[in-house]
N, C-alpha and C positions, 0 to 999 in steps of 0.2 A: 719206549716209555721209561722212566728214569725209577730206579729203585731209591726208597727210602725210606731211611727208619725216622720212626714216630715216637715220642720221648713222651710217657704220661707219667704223672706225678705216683699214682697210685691205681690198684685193678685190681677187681673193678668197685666202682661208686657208681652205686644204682640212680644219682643225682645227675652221672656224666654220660648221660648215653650219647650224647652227641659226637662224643669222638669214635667212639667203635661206629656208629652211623659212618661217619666220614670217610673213617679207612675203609669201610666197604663201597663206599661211592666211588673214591679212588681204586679200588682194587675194579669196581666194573669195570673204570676208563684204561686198565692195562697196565694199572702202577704197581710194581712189587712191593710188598711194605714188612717191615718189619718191626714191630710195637716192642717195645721195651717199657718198664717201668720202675722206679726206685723202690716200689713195697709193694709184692703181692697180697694180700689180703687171702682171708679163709673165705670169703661168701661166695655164692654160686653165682656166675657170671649170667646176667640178662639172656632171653632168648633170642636165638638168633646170632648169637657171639662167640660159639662154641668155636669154632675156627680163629678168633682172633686170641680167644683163653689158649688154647692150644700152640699157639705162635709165640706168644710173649713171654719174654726173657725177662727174669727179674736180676737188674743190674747187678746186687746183692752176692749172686751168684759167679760172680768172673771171676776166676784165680787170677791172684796177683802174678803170677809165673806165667800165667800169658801173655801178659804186656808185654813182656821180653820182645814179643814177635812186632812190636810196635816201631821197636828201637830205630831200624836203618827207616822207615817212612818217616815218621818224625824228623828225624835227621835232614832226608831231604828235602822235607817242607819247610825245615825251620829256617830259613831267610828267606823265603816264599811268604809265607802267612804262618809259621808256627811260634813267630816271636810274638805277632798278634793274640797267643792264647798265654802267650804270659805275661803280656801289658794288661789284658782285658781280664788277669784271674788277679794282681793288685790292685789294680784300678777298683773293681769293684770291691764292696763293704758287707754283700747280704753272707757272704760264705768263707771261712777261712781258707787263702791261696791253696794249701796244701791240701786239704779234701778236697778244692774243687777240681784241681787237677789231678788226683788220684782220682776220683768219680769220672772225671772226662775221658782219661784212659780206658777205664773201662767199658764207656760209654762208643768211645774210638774202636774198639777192638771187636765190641760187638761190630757196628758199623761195617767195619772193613771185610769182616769176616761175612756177612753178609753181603757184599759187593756192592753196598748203598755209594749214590752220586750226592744224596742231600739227606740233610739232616734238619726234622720239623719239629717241632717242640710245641705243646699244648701248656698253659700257664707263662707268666712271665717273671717268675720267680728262679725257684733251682734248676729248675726242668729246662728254663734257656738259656740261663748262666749256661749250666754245663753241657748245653748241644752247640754253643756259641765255642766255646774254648774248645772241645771234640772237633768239632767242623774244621775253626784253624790247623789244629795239630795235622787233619788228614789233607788240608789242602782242599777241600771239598767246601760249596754252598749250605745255608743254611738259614732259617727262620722258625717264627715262632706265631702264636694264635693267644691272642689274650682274652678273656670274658668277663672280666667284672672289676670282684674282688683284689684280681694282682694290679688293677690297678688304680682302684678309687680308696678299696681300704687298708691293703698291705702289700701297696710297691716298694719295689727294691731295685733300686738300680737302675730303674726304667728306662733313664736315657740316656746310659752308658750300652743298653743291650739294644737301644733305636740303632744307636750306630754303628753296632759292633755288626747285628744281624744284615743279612741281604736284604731282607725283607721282612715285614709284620703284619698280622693281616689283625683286623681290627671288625668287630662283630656291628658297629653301627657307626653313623655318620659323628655323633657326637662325641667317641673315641677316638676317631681317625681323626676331627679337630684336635682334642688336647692331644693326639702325640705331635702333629704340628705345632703346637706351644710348646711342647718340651724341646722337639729341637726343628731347625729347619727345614731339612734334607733328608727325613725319613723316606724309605719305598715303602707305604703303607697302601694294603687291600678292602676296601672294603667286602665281605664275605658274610652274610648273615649264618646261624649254623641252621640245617633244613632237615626237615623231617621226610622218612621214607615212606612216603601216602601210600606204597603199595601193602603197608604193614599194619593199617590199622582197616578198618573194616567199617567203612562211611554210609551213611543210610542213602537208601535213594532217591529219596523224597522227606523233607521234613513232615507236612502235613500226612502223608501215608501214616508214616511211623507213629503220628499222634495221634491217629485214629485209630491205629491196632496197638497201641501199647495197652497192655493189660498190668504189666508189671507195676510191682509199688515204686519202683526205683523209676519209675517214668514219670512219677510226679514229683521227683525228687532233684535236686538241684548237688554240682560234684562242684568241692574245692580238690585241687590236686597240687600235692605239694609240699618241701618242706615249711616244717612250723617256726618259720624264722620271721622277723619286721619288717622283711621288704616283702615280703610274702602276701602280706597285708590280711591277717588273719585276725586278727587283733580288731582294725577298721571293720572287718566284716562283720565281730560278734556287736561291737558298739552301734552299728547299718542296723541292724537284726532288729536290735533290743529298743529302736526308736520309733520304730512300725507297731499299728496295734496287733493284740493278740493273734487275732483272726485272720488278718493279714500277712502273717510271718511264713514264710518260707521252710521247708524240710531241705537240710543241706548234706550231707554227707563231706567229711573228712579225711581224705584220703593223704596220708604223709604224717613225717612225724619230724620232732627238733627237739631243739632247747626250749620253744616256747607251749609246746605241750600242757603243762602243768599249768600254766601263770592261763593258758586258753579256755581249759578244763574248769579254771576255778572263774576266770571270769565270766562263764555262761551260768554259773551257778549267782552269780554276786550279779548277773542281771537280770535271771529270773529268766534264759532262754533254753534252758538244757534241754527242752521235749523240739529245739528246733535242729540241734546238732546231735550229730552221731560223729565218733571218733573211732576211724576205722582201723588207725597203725599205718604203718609203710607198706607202699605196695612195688612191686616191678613191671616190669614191662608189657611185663603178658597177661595180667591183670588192666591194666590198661585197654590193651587193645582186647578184649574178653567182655570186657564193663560196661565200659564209658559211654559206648551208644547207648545203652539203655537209661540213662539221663536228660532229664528232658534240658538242662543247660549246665556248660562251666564257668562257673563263679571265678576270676583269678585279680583280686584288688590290687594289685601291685602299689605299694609308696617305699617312699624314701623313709631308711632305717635315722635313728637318731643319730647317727654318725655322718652321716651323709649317703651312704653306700644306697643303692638301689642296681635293677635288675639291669641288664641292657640290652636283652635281646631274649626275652621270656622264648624256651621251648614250649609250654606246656601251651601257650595260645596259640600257636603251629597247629600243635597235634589238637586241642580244640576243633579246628579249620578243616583240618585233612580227615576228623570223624563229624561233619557236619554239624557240630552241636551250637549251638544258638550261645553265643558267649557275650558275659557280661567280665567286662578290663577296665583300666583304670589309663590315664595319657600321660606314664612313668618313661622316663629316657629314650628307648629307641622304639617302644611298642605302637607312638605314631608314625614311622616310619615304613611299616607293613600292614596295622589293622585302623581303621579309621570308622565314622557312622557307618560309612555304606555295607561294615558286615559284622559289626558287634555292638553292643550298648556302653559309650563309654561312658566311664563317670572320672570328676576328680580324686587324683590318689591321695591330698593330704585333707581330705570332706568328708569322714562317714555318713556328713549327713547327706552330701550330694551322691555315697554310694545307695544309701535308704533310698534315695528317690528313683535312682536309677534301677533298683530291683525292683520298684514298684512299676518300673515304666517295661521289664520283661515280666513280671508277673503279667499283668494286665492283657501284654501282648500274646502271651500265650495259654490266655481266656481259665487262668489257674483263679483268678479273684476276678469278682463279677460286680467293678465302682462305678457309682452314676455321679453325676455331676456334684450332687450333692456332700456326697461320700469322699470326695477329692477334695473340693472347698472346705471341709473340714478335717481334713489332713495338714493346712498350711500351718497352722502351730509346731508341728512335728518338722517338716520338711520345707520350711520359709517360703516367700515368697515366688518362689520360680516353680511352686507345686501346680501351677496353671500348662507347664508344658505336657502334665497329663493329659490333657484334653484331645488334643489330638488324637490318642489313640483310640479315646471312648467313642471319638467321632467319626473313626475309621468304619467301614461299615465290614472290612475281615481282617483283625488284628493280628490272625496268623499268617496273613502274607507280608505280613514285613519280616518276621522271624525267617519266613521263608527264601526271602528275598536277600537277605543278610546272610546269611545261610551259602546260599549259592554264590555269591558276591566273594565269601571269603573262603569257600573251597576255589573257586576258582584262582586268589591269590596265590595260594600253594604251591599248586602246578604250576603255574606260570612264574613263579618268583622266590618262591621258600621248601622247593623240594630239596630232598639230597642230594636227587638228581643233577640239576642245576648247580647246586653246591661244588659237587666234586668233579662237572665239566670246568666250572671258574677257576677251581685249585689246581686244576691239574694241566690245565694253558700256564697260570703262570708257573709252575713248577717246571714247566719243561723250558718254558722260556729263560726262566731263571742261569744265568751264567756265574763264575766266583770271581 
């Protein structure tokens, strides 16, 4: 199995668990790895990651007096592919030539020194600029993993590094299209990022669980998350505050941002603050400790006013892989893994189609007790489509549909969005991969 080092921007980001996931999915399949990253941080690394906190080099730290030892490989790579990392360090615009090649050096040195065959890069910003210009110098393969933001809100360079890279793996189908628009001839993977079901603690039985929960937090509903616009946190207090009184939901907010404050005040300015609790940032292990005890996860996902949105939401994964009864919104690649048959979808730019939609998992999960009447006079609130309630009134056991969705999309998991799965796909093509 081919050794290689793994280039992340920064470690750790309680936001990024999916790369420490990964490199341990690789490291099961027999891959040597070695993580590197441009800025260690002070926080305590998630559970579970202690071996990878332990491993990682922060670039930062390379004396420049060891590059010396670079000299005669350089050398003999350079009409091989080492002129390639200094066409590809003017060519691009995101980073002045000369720090990116003093960073790639170092970046190289680690590399070598570690015996890596490839060089993988998370983000498609510095992080594969400079595993792009490293890789040339060493004569060695190399690619990169993009997820969102490097490319919808703040790319750079993006397809000078399609073609520069061996490969790029791309988190959904409608990413792997636009880098097809940008250039022809990209090696692009599609690779969703997956969660490790063995790490979180799934009930085993939805209706069980409902009928022995005792807890307050069993009648209570989890946002999880950061407080950002595609988050769709915002949509969910306006959803809230459109329902009557009596009707409203207990949510629990788990995550914190920039939009915190502007959240804070708007549940105050709609008169729903006895519906939300604002819990702070939480990690990992809070997560898998918690979240079963929620009777659902709330996760609205829309498109930010920039355009920017999610493209491959973790948090509806781990929803999945702890059974919990989820209510999403049908933002960029979330149709592409969760559909009716295992969450309640609603529109991501509709608060008022998400209101309906929580009305349609209340209901289901027998928390508010509406008869026909009580719906029919909802349609001012929730328009004309408030008639798809009925169905459920007419269901004669509305917790088997939760249940049935439920199971539907734990089964996904396994079969399709574990890490498992993840880092047998990465680690075919990484061996496959030739320079």
């Amino acid at each position: 199995m081919k050794k290689i080092t793994y280039v992340i921007p920064v470690f750790p980001v309680v936001s990024e668990t999916f790369i420490t996931t990964e490199i341990k999915a690789l490291t099961e399949c027999g891959h040597d790895i070695q993580p590197v990253c441009f800025e260690r941080n002070s926080d305590p690394c998630q559970v579970g990651d202690e071996a990878i906190a332990a491993a990682m080099v922060d670039i930062r730290n390379v004396n420049v007096l060891s590059l010396m030892s670079l000299i005669t490989i350089v050398f003999i790579n350079f009409f091989h592919s080492g002129w390639k990392a200094l066409k590809f360090s003017f060519d691009q615009q995101g980073i002045r030539p000369r720090s990116l090649l003093l960073q790639a050096c170092k970046l190289a040195y680690l590399t070598r020194k570690h015996g890596s065959d490839h060089i993988h890069a998370h983000f498609a910003q510095c992080s594969a600029a400079t595993a792009i210009v490293a890789a040339r110098l060493l004569g060695i393969s190399v690619s990169f993993t993009s997820h969102g933001s490097d490319v919808y809100k703040a790319p750079c360079d993006l397809q000078l590094k399609l073609q520069n890279a061996n490969f790029s793996i791309a988190v959904c189908k409608r990413m792997k299209k636009d880098f097809y628009e940008l250039t022809p001839t990209p090696q692009v993977h599609i690779i969703p990022c997956g969660v490790d079901v063995s790490f979180f603690q799934a009930r085993s039985s939805f209706k069980e669980s409902s009928k022995n929960g005792v807890e307050e937090k069993s009648k209570k509903f989890i946002f999880l998350g950061r407080l950002a616009q595609t988050k769709g946190i915002l949509h969910l207090i306006l959803a809230v505050a459109k329902l009557p009184i009596e009707l409203r939901p207990s949510i629990d907010i788990a995550g914190d941002g920039y939009l915190r404050e502007e959240a804070v005040a708007m549940v105050n300015t709609h008169g729903v603050a006895d519906s939300f609790t604002f819990l702070g940032e939480v990690d990992k292990s809070w997560v898998q400790q918690n979240c079963s005890n929620y009777a659902a996860m709330i996760s609205p996902f829309c498109k930010a006013g920039d355009g920017i949105m999610d493209t491959g939401p973790l948090v509806i994964k781990e929803a999945l892989a702890l059974k919990l009864p989820l209510l999403t919104t049908d933002i960029m690649a979330t149709g592409e893994f969760v559909d009716s048959s295992c969450a309640f979808i609603s529109n991501s730019s509709d608060p008022e189609d998400l209101a309906r939609t929580l009305l349609k998992l209340l209901m289901s999960l027998n928390f508010i007790s509406v008869n026909s009447d009580t719906v029919q006079s909802l349609q001012k609130i929730l328009g004309p489509r408030v008639n798809e309630l009925e169905h459920i009134i007419q269901h004669s056991n509305p917790i088997e549909i939760i249940e049935e969705k439920v199971e539907q999309g734990y089964s996904k998991v396994l079969n399709q969005l574990s890490s498992k799965k993840q880092g047998l796909a990465l680690s075919k093509i990484f061996q496959n991969c030739q320079v």
